[in-house]
C-alpha positions, 0 to 999 in steps of 0.5 A, a space after each residue: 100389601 102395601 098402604 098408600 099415604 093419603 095427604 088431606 087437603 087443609 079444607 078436607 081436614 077442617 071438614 073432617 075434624 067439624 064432623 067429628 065434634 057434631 057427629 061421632 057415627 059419621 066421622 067413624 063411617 068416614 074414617 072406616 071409609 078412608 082406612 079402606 082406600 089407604 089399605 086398597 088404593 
């Protein structure tokens, strides 16, 4: 299977990195939720 490259939006990424500072279970669920799509599309 192959992985897909996902490409973050600059505002995504400005998103991403304020939840990981304020919410660490979040950023994990996130992140679980995004490996997913890359590995499945």
């Amino acid at each position: 299977m192959h992985t897909m490259d996902l490409h973050y939006h600059p505002l995504f990424s400005r998103w991403l990195s304020e939840v990981a500072e304020v919410d660490e279970e979040i950023f994990g669920e996130v992140m679980a939720l995004l490996t997913a799509l890359e590995v499945h599309g």
